[in-house]
PAZAPA-4460 file (N, C-alpha, C; in steps of 0.05 Angstrom, whole numbers, plus 32768, in hexadecimal, padded with zeros to 4 digits):
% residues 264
    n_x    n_y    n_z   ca_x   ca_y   ca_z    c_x    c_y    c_z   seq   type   mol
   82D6   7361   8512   82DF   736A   852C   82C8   7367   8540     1      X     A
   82C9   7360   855C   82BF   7358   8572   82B8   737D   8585     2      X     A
   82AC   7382   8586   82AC   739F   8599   828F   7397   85AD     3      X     A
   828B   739E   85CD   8286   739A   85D8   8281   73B5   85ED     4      X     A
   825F   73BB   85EE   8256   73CC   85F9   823F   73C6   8617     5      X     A
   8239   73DB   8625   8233   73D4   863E   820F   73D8   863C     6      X     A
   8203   73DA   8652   81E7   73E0   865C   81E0   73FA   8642     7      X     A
   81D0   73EF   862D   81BA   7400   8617   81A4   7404   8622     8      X     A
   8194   73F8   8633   817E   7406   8641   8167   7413   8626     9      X     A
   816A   7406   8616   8157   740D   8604   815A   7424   85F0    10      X     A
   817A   7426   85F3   8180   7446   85E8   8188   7441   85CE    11      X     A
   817E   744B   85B0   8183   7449   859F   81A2   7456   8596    12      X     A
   81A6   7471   85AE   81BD   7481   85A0   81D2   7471   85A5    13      X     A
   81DA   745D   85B0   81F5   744A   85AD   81F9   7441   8591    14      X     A
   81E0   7439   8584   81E4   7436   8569   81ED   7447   8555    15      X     A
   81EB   7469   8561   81E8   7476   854A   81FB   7489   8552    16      X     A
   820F   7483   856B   8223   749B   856B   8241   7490   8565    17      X     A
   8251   74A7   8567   826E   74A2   8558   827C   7489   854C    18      X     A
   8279   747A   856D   8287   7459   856E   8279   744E   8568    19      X     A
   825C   744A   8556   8251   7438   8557   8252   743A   8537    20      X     A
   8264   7454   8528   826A   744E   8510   8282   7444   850C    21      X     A
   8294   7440   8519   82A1   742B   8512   82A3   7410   8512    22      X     A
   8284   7408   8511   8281   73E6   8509   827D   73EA   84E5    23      X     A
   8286   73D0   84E7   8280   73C8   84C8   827A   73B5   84C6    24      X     A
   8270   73AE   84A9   825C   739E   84AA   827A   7387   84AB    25      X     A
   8267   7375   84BE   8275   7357   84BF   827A   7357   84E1    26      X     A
   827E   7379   84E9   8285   7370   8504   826C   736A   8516    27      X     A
   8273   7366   8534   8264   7355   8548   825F   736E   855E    28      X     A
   824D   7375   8567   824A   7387   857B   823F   7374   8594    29      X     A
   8246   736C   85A9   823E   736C   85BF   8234   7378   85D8    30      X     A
   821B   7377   85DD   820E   7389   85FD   820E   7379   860F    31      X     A
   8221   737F   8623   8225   7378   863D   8209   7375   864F    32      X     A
   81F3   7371   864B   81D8   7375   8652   81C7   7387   8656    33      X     A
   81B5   7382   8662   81A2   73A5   8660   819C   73B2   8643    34      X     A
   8199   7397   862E   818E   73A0   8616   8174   73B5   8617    35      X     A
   8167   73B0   8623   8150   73C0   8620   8136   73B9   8606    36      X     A
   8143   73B8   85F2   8132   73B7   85DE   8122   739F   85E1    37      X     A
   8123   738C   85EA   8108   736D   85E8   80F9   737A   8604    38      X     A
   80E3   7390   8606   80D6   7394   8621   80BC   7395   861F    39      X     A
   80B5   739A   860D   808F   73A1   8617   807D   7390   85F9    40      X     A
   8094   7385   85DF   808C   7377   85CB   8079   738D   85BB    41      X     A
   807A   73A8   85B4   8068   73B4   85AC   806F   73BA   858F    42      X     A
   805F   73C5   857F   805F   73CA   8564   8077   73DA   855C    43      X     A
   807D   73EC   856A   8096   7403   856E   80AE   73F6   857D    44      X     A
   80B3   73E6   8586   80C7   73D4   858E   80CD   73BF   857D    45      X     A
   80BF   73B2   8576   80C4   73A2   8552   80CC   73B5   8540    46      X     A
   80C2   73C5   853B   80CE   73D6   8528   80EC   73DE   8525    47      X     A
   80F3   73E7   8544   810E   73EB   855E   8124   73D8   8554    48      X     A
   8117   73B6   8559   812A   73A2   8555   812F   7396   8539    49      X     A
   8117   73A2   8529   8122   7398   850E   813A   73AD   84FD    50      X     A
   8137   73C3   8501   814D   73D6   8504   815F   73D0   8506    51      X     A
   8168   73C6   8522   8180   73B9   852A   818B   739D   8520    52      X     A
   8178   7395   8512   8177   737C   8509   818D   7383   84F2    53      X     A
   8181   7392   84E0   8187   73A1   84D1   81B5   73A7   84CB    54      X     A
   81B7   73A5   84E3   81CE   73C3   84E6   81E2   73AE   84D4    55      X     A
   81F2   73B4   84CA   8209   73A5   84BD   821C   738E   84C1    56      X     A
   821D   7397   84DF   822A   7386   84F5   8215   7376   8506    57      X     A
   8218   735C   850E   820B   7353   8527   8206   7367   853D    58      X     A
   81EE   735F   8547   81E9   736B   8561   81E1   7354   8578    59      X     A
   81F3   7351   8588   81F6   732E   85A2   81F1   7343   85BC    60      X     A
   81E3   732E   85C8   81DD   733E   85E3   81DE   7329   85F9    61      X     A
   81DC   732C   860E   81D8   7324   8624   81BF   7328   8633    62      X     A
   81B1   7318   8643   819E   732B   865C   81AD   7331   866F    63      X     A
   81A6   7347   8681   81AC   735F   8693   818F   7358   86B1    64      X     A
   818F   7369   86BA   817C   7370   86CD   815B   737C   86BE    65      X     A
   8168   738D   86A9   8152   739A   869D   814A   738E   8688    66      X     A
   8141   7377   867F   813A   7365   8668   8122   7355   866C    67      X     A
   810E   735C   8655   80F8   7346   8664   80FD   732D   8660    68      X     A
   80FE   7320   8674   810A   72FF   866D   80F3   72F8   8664    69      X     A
   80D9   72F9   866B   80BE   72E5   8662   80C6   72EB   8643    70      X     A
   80BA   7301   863F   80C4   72FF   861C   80E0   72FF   860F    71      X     A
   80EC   72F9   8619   8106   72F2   8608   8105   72D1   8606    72      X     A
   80F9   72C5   861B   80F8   72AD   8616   80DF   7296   860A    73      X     A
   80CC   72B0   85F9   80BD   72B4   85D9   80D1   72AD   85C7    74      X     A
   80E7   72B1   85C4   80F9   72A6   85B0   8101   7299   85AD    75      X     A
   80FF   7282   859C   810E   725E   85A0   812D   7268   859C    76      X     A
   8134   7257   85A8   8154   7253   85A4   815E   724A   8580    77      X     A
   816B   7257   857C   8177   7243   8561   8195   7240   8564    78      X     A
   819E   7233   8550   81C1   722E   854A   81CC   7246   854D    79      X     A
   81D9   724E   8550   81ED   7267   8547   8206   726A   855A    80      X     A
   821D   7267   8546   8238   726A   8548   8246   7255   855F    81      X     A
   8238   723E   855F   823D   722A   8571   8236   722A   8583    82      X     A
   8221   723A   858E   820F   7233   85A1   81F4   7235   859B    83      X     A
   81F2   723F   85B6   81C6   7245   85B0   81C3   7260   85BA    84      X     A
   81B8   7271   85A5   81A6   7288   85A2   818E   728F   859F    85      X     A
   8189   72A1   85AC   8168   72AD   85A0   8168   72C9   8589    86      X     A
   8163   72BA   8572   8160   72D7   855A   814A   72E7   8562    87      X     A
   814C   7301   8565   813E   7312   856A   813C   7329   8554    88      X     A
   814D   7328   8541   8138   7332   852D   815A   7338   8512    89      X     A
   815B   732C   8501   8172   732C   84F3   8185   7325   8503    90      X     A
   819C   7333   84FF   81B7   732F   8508   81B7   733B   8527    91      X     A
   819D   733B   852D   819E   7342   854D   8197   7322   855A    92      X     A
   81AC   7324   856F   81A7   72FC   8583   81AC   7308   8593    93      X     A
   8195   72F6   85AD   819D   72FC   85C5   81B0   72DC   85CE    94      X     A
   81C5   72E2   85DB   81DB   72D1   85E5   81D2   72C4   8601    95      X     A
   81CC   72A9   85FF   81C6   729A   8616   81D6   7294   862B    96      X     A
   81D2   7293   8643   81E2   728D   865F   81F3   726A   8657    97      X     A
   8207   7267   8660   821D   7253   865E   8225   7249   8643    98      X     A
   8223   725B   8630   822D   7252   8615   8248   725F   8605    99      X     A
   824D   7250   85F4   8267   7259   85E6   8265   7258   85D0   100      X     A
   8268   7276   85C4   826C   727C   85A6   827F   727D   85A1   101      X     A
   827F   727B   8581   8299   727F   8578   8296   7293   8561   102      X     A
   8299   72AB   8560   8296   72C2   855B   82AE   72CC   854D   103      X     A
   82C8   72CF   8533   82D2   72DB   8528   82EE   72C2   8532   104      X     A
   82EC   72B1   853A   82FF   729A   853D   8303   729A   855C   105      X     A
   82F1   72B0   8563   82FC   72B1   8589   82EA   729E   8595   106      X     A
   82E2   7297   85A9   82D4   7286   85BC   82C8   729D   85D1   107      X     A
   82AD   729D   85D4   82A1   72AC   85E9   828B   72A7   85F4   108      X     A
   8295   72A2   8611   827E   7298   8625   826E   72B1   862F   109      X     A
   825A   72B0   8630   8249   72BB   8634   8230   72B4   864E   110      X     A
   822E   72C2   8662   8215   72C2   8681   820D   72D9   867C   111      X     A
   81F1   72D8   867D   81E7   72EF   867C   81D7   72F2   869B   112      X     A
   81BF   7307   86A1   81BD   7309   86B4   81CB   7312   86CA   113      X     A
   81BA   7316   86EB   81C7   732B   86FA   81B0   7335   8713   114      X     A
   81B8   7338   8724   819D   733A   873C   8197   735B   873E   115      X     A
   817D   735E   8743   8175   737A   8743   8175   7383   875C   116      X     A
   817B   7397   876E   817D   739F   877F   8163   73A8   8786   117      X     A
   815D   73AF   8779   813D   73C7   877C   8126   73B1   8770   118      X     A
   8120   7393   8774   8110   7386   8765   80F9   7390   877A   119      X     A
   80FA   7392   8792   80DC   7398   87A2   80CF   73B5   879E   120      X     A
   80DC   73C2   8788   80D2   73D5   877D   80C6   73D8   8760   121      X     A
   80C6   73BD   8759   80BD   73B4   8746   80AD   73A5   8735   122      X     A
   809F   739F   8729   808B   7389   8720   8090   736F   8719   123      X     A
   808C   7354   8720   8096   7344   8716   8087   7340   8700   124      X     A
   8092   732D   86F1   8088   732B   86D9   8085   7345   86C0   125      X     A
   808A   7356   86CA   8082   736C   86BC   809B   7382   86B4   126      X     A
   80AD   7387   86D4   80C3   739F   86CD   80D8   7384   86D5   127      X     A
   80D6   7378   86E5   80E6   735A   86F3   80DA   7340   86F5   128      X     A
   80EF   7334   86F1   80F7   7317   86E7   8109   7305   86FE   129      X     A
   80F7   72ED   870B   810E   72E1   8722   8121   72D5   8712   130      X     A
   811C   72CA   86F5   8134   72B9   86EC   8149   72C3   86E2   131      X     A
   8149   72ED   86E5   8167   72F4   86F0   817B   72E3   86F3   132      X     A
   817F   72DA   8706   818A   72BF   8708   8186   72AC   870D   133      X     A
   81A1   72A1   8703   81A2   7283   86F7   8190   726A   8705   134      X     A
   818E   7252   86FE   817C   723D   8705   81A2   722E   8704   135      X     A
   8195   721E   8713   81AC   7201   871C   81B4   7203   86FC   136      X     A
   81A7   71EE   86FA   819E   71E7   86DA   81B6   71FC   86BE   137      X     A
   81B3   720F   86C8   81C0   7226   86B4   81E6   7220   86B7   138      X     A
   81DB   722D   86D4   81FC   7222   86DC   820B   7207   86D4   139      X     A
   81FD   71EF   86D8   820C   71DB   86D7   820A   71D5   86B6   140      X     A
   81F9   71EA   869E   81FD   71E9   8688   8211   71F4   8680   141      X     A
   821A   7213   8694   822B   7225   868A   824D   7213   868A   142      X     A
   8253   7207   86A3   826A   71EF   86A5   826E   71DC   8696   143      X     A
   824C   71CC   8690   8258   71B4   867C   8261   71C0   8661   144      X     A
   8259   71DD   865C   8265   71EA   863C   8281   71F4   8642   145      X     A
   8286   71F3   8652   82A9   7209   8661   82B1   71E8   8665   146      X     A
   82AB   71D1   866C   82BB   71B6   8664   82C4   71B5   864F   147      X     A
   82AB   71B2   8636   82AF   71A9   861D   82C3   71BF   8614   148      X     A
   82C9   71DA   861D   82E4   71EB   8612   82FA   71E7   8619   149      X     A
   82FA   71D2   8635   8313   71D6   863B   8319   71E5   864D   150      X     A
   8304   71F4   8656   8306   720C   8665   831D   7223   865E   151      X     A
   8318   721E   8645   8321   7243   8638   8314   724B   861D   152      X     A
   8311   7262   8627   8303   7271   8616   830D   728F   8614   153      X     A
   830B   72A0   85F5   8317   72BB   85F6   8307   72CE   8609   154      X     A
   82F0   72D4   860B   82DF   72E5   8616   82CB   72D6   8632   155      X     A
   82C5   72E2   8646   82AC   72DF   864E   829D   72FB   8651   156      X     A
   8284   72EC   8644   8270   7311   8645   8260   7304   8663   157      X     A
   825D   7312   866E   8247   731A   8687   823A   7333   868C   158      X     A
   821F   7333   8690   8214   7354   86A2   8225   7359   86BC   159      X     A
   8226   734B   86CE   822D   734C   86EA   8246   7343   86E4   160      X     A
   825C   7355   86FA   8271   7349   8700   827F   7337   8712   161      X     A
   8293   732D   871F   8296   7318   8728   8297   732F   874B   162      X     A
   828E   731D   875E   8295   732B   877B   82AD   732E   877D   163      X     A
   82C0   7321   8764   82E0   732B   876D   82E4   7345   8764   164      X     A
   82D6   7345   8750   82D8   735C   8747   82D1   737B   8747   165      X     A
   82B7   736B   8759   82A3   7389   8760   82B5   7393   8781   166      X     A
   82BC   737C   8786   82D6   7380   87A5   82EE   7397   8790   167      X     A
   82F5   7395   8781   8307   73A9   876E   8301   73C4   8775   168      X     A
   82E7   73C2   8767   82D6   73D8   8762   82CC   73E0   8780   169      X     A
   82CD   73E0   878B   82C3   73EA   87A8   82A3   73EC   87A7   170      X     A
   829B   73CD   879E   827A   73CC   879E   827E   73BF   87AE   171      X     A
   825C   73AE   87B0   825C   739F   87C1   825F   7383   87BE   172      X     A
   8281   7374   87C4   827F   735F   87C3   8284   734B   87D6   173      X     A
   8272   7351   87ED   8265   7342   87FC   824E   7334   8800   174      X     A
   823F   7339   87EB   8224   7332   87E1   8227   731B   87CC   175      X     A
   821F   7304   87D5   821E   72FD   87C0   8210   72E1   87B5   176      X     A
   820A   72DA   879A   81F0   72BC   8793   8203   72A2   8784   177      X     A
   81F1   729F   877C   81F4   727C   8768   8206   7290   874F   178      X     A
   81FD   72A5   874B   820C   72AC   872B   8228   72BE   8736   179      X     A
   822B   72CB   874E   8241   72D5   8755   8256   72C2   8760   180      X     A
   824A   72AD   876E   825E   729B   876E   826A   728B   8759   181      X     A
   825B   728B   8741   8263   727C   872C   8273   7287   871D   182      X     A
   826F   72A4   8722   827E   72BD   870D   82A0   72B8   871D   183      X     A
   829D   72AF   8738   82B3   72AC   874C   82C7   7298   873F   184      X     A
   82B6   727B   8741   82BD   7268   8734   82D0   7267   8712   185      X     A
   82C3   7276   8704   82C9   727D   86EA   82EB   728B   86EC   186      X     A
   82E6   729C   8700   8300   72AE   86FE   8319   728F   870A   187      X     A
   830C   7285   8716   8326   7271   871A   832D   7253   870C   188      X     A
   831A   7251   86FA   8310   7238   86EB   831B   723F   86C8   189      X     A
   8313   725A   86C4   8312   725B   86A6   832F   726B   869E   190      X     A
   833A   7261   8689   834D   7271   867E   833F   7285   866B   191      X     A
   8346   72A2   866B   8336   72A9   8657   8350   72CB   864F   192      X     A
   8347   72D3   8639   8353   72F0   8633   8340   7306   8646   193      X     A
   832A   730E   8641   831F   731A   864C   8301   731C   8659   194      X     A
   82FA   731E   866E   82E5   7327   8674   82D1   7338   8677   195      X     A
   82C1   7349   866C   82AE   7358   865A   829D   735D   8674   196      X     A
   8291   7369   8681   8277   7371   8692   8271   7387   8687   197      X     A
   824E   738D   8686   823D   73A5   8690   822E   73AD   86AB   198      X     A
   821D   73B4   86B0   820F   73B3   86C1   821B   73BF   86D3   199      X     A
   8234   73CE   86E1   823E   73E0   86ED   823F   73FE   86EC   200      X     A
   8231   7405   86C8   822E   7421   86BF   8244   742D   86C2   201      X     A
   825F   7421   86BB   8277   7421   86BD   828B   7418   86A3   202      X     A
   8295   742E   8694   82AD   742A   8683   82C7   742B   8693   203      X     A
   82CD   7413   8698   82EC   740F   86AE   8300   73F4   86A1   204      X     A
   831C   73F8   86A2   8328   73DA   8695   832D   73DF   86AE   205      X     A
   8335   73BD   86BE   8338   73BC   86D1   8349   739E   86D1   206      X     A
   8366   73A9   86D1   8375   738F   86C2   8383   737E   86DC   207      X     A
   8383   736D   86CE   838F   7359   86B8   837C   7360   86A1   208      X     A
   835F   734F   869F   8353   7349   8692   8339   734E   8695   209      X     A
   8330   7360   86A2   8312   7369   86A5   830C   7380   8691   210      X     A
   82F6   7389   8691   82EF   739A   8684   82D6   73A1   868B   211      X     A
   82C8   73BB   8691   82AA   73CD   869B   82A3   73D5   8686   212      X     A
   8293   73CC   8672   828D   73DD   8666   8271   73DE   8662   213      X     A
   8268   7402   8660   824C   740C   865C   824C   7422   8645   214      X     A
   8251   7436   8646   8245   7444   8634   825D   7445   8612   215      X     A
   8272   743D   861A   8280   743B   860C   8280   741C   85F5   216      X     A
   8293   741F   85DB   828B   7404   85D3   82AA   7401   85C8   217      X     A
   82B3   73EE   85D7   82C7   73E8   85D9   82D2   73D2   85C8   218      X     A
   82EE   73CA   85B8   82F1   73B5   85A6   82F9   739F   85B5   219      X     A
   82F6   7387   85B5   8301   736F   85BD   8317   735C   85BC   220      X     A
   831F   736A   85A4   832D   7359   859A   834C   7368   8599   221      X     A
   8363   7354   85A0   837B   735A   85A9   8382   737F   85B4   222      X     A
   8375   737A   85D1   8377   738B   85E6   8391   7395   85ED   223      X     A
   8399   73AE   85F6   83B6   73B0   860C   83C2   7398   8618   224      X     A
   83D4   739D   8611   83E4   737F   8620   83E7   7381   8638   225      X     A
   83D7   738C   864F   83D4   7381   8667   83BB   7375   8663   226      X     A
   83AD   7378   864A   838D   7367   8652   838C   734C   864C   227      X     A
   83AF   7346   863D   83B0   732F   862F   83AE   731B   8643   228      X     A
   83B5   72FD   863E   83B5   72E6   864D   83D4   72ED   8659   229      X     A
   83D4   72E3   8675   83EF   72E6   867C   83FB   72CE   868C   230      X     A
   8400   72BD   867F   840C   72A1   867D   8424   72A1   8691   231      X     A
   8426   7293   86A3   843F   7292   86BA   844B   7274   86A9   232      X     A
   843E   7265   86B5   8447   7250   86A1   8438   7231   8696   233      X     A
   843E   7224   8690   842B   7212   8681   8416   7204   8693   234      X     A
   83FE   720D   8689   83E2   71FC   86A8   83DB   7217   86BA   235      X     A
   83FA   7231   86BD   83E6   7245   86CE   83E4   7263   86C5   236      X     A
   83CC   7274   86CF   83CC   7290   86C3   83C1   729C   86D9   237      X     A
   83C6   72AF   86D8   83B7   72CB   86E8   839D   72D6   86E3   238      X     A
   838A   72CC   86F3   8371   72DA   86E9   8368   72F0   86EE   239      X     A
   8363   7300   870A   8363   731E   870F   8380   731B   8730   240      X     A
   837C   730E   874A   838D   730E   8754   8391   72F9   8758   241      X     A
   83A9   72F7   8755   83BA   72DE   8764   83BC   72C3   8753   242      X     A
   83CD   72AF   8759   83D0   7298   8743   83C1   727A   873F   243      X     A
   83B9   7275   872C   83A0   7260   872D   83A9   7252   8717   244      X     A
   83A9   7231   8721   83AA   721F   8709   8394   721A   8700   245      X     A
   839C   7213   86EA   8384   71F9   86D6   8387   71DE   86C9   246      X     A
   837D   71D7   86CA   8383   71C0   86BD   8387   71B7   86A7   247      X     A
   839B   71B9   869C   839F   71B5   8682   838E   719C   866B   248      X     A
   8387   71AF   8663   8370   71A8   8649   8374   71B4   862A   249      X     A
   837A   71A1   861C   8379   71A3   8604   835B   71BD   85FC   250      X     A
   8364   71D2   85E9   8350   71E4   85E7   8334   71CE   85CB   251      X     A
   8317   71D0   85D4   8308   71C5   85C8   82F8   71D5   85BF   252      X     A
   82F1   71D9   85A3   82DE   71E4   8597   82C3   71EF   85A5   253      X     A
   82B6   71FC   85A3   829D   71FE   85B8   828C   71E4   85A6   254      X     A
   8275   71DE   85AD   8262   71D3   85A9   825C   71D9   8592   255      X     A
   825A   71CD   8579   824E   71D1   855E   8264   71D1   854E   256      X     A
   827A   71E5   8559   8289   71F3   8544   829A   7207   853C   257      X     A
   8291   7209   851E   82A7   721E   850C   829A   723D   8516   258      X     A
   82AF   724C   8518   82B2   7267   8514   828B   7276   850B   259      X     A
   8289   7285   8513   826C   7292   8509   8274   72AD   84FA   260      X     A
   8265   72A7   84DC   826B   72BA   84C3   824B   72BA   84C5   261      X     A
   824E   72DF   84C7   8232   72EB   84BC   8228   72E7   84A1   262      X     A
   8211   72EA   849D   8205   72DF   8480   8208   7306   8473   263      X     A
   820C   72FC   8458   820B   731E   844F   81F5   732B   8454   264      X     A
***
C-alpha cells in the first residue's frame, strides 16, 4: 500500500504515532517535502536516518522549502523503481524533480521543491537554497519523462501547489514562477488520479483530485470516488475546473521499467 504524508520538519513522532502503525512491511510512505532529516549531516542525524532506513516500509521523499539542497546533492543518484534516486540511508530515497516511479504497479511523478517567502530572513547556503526552484534544464527534463508516459500517470507528488489551486484555497494565487506555472501546465497536460501536495500545513481533499496533506498520513491507493479519474469521454477529463483535452497516447512504461519490489 502507497500512504502519503505532509511537511515532517524533522519530527520523529510521525513515525511513531497511531497511523504510522499501520504500515507494513512492504508498504511505501511518501513526504510531501519538508523532510527535515538531511540538515546539518551530524553524528545524531545519521543515526536519525539510519533508523528510518531501518522502518519496514520505504521511506520516499521529496524536497520542500526546508531541505538542505547542498547536502542532499552529496548523494549520487542511483536506479530505483524506474527512475533516479538518491539513497539516503536503507529503504529511505529522496525522490528527484521530473521523474516517474513505478511504485506497487502505479506510476508517480514526482517535483519537489517550492519558493520561500521569508528567504531574506535567512542564510543562504546554510538555512536557504536558490535552487528551490527549478533550473530550465529540470523542467524541460520533467516533460521529456511525462512524453515518454504518455502523459499519464497515477499520482503527482509536489511540495507546492498549483496557483489553481492555491486560487481554491484562498492563498495567494497571483504570485507566481517557472515551477507554478509548470504546476499550471501539468493540471492541463497530464492525465492523472491524484494530486498529493504539502507545504500548505494543511490536511484538506479538495476534489476532483487534489489532496493537502500535512500532519496526517493518508492512503493512496483507490481513493473516494470523487478522487477517481473522471472520464467525459475518449481523449478528455476533468482536471480541477473545467474541460481539457489530451492527446491521445498509448500509456508507456516510465523509463527503465517493471514495478519496484522492496528487498526483504
Amino acid at each position: 500500500m502507497i500512504y502519503v504524508t505532509g511537511d515532517i520538519h524533522a519530527d520523529l513522532d510521525r513515525f511513531k504515532g497511531k497511523e504510522a502503525k499501520k504500515l507494513k512491511k512492504g508498504d511505501t510512505l511518501i513526504v510531501c517535502g519538508d523532510f527535515g532529516f538531511v540538515w546539518d549531516g551530524s553524528k545524531k542525524e545519521q543515526q536519525v536516518l539510519k533508523w528510518i532506513g531501518k522502518r519496514p516500509y520505504q521511506v520516499l521523499f521529496i524536497e520542500g522549502t526546508h531541505d538542505n539542497l547542498s547536502l542532499l546533492d552529496t548523494y549520487p543518484p542511483v536506479d530505483f523503481c524506474g527512475g533516479r534516486a538518491r539513497q539516503i540511508s536503507g529503504r529511505c530515497y529522496h525522490l528527484l524533480r521530473g521523474e516517474v516511479y513505478t511504485i506497487e504497479s502505479d506510476q508517480i511523478f514526482t517535483f519537489g521543491g517550492g519558493e520561500s517567502f521569508d528567504a531574506d530572513t535567512r542564510i543562504e547556503g546554510q538555512t536557504w537554497w536558490p535552487g528551490e526552484l527549478p533550473t530550465q534544464q529540470e523542467l524541460a527534463h520533467a516533460r521529456e519523462t511525462l512524453e515518454r508516459c504518455g502523459h499519464v500517470v497515477d499520482y503527482i507528488i509536489t511540495h507546492e501547489a498549483s496557483s489553481i489551486v492555491k486560487g481554491f484555497l484562498n492563498m495567494d494565487s497571483l504570485h507566481t514562477n517557472q515551477m507554478l506555472a509548470f504546476f499550471d501546465e501539468l493540471s492541463k497536460t497530464v492525465r492523472y488520479k491524484q494530486w498529493f501536495f504539502g507545504g500548505c500545513h494543511l490536511d484538506k481533499v479538495i476534489p476532483p483530485k487534489h489532496r493537502a496533506v500535512y500532519q496526517q498520513i493518508v492512503t493512496a491507493s483507490r481513493q473516494c470516488a470523487e478522487l477517481r479519474w473522471m472520464e467525459i469521454k475518449r481523449g478528455t477529463f476533468v482536471p480541477l475546473f473545467g474541460l481539457h483535452t489530451v492527446k491521445s497516447s498509448a500509456r508507456a512504461p516510465a523509463h527503465g521499467s517493471a514495478a519496484c519490489v522492496q528487498a526483504a
